[in-house]
N, C-alpha and C positions, 0 to 999 in steps of 0.2 A: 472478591466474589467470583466463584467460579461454579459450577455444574453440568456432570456429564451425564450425554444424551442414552449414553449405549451401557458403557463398563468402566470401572473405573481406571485409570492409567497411571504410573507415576507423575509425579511433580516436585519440583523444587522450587526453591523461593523466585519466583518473579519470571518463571518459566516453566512451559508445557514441555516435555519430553517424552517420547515416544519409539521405541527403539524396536524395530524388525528385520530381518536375516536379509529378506527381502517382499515385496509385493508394493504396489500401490502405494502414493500416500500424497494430503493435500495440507495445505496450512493457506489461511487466509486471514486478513485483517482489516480494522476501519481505524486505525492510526491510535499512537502512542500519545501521553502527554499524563498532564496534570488532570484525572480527571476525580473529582471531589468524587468521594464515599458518600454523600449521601443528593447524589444526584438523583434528579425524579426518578421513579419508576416511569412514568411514561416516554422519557428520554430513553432510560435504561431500554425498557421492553420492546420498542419502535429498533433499535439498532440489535438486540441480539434476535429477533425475528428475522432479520435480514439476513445475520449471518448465519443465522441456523439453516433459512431457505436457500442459502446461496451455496452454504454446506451440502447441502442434498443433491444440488442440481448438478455439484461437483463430482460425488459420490455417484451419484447417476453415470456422467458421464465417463468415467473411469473405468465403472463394470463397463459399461459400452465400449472399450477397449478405443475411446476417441482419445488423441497423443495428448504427452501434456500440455504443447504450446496451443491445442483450441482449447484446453480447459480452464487450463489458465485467462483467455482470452475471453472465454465466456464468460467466467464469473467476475471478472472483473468490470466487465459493460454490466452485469446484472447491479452491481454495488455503483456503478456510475450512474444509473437508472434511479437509484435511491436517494430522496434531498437529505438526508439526514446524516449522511459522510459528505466530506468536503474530496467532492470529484462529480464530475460528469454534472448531472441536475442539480448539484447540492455546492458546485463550487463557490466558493469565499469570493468577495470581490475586491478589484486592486485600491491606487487611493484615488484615481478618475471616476468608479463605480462599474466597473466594467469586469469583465472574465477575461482570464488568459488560462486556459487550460492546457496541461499537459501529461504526458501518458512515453511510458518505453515498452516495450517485449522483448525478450531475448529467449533463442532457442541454444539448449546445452548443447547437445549434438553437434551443431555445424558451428556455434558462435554466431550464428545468425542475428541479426536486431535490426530492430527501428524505434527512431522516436520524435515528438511532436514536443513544439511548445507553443503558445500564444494563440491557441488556439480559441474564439469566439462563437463560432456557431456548429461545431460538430455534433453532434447528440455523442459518441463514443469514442472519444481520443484514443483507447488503445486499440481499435480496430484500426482508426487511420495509421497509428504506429505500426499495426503489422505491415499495411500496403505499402509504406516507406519501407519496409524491410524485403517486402515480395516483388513490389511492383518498380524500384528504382536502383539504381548504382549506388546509392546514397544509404545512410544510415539515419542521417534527423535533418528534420525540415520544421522550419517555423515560421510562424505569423503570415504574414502573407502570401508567402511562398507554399506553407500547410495549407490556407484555406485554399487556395487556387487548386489543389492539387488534390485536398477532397471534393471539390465542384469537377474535378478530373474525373475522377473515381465513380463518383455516382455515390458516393455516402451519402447519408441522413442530414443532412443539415437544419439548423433552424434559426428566426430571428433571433438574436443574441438574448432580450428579452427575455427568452427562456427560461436562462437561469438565474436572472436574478430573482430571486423571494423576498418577501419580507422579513425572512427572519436574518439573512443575509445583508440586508439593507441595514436594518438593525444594528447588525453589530459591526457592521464597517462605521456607522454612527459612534458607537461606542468605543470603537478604536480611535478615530480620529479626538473623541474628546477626550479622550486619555493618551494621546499623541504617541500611540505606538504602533507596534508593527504584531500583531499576533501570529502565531504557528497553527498551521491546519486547524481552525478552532471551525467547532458548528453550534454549539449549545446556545439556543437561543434563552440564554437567561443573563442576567446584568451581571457584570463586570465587580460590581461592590457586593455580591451574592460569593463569590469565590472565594476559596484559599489563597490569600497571597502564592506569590511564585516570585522567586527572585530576579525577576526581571521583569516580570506585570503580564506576562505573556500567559497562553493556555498552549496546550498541544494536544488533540487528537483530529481525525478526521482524514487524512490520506488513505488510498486503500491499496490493497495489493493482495498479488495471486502466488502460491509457486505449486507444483506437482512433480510429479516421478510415476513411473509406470513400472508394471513388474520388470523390463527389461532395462530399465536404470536411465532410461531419457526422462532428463528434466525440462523444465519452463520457470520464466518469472515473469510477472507484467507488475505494474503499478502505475497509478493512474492519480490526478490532486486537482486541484487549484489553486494550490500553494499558500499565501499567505493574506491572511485578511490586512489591507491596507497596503499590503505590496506596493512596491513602484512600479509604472508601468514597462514591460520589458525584464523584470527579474527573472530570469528561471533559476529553481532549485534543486534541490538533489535528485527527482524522481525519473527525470527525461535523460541524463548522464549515467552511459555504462559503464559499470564500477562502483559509482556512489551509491544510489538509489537502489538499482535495480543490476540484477549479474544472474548470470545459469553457461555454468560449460558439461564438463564428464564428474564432476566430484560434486556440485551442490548450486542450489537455485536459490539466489535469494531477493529478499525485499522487502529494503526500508521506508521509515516512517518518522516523523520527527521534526525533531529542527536542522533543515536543510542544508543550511550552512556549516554545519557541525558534521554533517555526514560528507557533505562533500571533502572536505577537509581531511577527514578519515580514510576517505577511498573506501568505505563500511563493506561495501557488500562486494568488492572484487578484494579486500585484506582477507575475508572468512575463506574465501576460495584461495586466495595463497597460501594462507597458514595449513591449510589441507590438502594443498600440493603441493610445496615446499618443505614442510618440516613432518606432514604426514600425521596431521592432528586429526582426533575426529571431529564431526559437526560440533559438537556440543562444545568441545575443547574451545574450537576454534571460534567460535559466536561467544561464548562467556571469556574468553581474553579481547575479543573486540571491543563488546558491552562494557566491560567493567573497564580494560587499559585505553581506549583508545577514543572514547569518547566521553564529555563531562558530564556527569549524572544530570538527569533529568530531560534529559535532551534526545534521545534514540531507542529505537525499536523496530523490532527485524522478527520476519519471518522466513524459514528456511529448510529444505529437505536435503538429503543425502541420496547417491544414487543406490545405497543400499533402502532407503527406507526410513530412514530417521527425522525425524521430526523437531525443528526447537522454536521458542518463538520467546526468544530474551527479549527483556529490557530494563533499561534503567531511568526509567520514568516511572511516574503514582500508577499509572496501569495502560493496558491497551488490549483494543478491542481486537478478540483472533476468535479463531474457531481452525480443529484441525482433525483428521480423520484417515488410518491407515487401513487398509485390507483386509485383516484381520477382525476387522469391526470396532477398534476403537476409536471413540469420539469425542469430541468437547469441546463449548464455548466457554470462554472467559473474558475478565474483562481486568480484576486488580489482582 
């Protein structure tokens, strides 16, 4: 299921592509996995609203000539804001019942970055990810050391409280009676409602940002709560530069998935090697990662070129992206 807002664009199987000389361009997502074809519409509708507005607010700020690393940063707290991806309000909870969120940024330009993990009461992990980037010698701070340091800051905080929901409680409920460990899952609907997966698990729900500007500076952020029923203390691929999340002079990108598999990969700093090292384009280089270097059903990336290019692979049932170049072309999708 897919449909575009503006014009229509190319596509090929299981990816958006979008190919400009140069100008502008955004790609954003609400995580990769197994997500059933005949999911509610009202699940459906609730998350591509999201990213259609989140799409706009992007696009806004691009004309506005704002760089890519606040754009990136902003729509990413916009989809943290939303309980219906698994990040920020909407985070999964561990197997204690508790949040450990976490969030990266990275600036192409300087190689700049920060990031967060275990984090409990922040309303916006990847805003505090930037202040570890802007405001310390460091690069990634956690758990208490994070929290102390956005009580530093003067960030938004709030009781932890916050983010749990019921529908979150729910289905840590239903991971534990099914004794597993689930990936980025948010759908609050029952477990014996689903397509098998060969390993009992679901995947969507992580989010992430990247951009490029006409002048070819990129950004990435990405932001989770990583796994329903986690162990306390786990961090997974999205706070790790390289894995998760990467942006230098050749391309931005960010992963979604199963965490463990991406780390493993080194996902999102290999696309940027094969494009500085052997000289591949985006596309090239994102469908030999997808397909070589990771095992089906497990990965999903969004990614821009400093020329403008757009890709948003994967080799999962589908994942939620929305992406949008200067030109005016646009599109949400989801299988």
């Amino acid at each position: 299921y897919s449909f575009s807002l503006l014009k229509p664009i190319t596509k090929t199987r299981g990816a958006i592509i979008i190919s400009v000389s140069m100008g502008w361009a955004i790609a954003l997502h609400g995580g990769a996995g197994d997500i059933p074809r005949d999911l509610p519409p009202e699940l459906r509708e609730l998350r591509e609203s999201c990213l259609h507005r989140c799409l706009g607010i992007a696009i806004d700020a691009l004309n506005s000539h704002k760089s890519p690393l606040d754009v990136v940063e902003l729509v990413v707290r916009e989809l943290e804001n939303d309980p219906h991806f698994n990040a920020g309000k909407g985070s999964v909870l561990t197997n204690n019942g508790t949040v450990e969120m976490e969030a990266c940024i990275m600036d192409g330009s300087t190689k700049n970055c920060g990031a967060v993990s275990g984090l409990t009461t922040v309303v916006n992990a990847v805003s505090l990810a930037r202040l570890v980037m802007e405001k310390t010698p460091h690069i990634y701070l956690a758990f208490k050391g994070a929290e102390a340091f956005a009580r530093e800051q003067g960030v938004e905080t709030v009781d932890s409280s916050h983010f749990i929901t019921p529908q979150n409680i729910e289905r840590l409920k239903q991971a534990k009676a099914a004794n597993s460990v689930q990936v980025d899952y948010t759908q609050p609907i029952p477990i014996v409602d689903e397509p098998p997966v060969s390993n009992g698990d679901s995947q969507i729900g992580t989010v992430g940002c990247v951009a490029v500007d006409s002048s070819g500076n990129l950004a990435a952020a990405t932001s989770t709560g990583g796994l329903v029923n986690k162990m306390v203390g786990r961090i997974g691929d999205t706070p790790l530069v390289g894995a998760g999340t990467y942006a230098n002079k050749f391309c931005a990108v960010s992963c979604t998935g199963k965490g463990e598999e991406i780390i493993r990969a080194t996902v999102a700093r290999d696309v940027a090697a094969l494009m500085e090292y052997k000289g591949l384009t985006l596309k090239e280089a994102t469908d030999y990662v997808i397909k070589e270097s990771t095992p089906k059903g497990t990965t999903g990336l969004i990614a821009v070129s400093s020329t403008g290019e757009v890709v948003t692979p994967f080799n999962t049932t589908g994942m939620f992206r929305a992406c949008a170049t200067q030109d005016g072309k646009t599109q949400i999708g989801i299988w």
